[in-house]
N, C-alpha and C positions, 0 to 999 in steps of 0.2 A: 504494500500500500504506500510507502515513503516514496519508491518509482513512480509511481502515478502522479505524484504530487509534484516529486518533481520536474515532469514533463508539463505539466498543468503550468506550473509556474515559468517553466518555459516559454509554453506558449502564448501566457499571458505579457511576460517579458517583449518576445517579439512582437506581439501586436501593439502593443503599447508605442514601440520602437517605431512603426510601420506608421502608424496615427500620426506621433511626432513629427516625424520623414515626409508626411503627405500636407499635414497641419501648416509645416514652416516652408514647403514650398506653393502652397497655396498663399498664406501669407507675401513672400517676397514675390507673388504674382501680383497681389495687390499693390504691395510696393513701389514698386516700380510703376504700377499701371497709377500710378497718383504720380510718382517723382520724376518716370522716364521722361512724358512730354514737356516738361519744366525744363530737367537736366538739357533735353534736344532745341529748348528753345536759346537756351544760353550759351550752346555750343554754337548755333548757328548764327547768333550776333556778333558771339567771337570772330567765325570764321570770314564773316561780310567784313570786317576791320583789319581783316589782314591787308599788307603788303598786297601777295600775291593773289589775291582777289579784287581788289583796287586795280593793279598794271592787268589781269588778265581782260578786264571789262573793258580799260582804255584802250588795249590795241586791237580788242573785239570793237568797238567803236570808230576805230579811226582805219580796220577792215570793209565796216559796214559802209562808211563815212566813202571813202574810195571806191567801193560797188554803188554806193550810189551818184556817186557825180560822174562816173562809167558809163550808166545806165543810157541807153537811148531813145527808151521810150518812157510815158506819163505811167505805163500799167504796171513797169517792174520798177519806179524808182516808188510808186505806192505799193509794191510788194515788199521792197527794202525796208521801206518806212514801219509797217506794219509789223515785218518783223524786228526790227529796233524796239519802238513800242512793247512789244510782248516780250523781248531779253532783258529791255531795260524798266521794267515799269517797277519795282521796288530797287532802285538804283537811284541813290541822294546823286542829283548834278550836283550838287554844291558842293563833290570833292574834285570834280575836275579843273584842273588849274587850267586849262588851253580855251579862251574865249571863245573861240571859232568853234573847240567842237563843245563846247557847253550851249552855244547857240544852236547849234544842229540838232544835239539831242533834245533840247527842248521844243524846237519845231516839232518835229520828230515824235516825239512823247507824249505833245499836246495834241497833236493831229491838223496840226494846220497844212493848208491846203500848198502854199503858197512857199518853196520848201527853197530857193533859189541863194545863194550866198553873194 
C-alpha cells in the first residue's frame, strides 16, 4: 500500500508541474499580448530616428525626384507622384535639409496638381 501512495503522489506531483508549465505560459501569452504592441511601438520610433532611415528615405526621394522630372508624360509623373505620396506619407519633411526637395515632397505629399520646379 506505501507503493500506491507513492505513485499517487507522483502523479499528483507531475500534474501539479504540468498546470504550472501550462498556467505561466499562458500567463506570458498575456504578457506580452499587453506589453509586445507597446515594446513594437517604441522600437519602431526608434528605428524612424535613425541615421540610416533618415539617408535611406533621402536618396529614395531624390531616386523618385529624378524619375520624375524623366518622366515624359502627365500619367507616369502622377504615377510617380502617387507613389511618393504612399512611401512618404508618415515621413516629417521637416528633416530634410535640401529646399528643393522638401518642396517636391511636399507638392508631392499634398497632391497638388501643379508639380513643375
Amino acid at each position: 500500500m506505501k507503493t500506491f501512495g507513492y505513485v499517487m503522489l507522483g502523479l499528483l506531483i507531475l500534474a501539479v508541474l504540468l498546470c504550472a508549465a501550462f498556467g505561466l505560459e499562458w500567463a506570458g501569452i498575456k504578457w506580452y499580448g499587453f506589453f509586445g504592441p507597446k515594446r513594437e511601438a517604441v522600437r519602431r520610433e526608434v528605428f524612424k530616428q535613425t541615421r540610416s532611415y533618415n539617408e535611406g528615405k533621402l536618396q529614395e526621394l531624390v531616386k523618385a525626384k529624378y524619375e520624375y522630372e524623366s518622366a515624359t508624360d502627365d500619367i507616369a509623373k502622377k504615377a510617380i507622384a502617387s507613389a511618393i505620396r504612399h512611401s512618404f506619407a508618415e515621413y516629417d519633411e521637416n528633416l530634410i535639409e535640401s529646399v528643393e526637395l522638401k518642396n517636391f515632397l511636399k507638392k508631392c505629399k499634398y497632391g497638388e496638381t501643379d508639380l513643375k520646379f
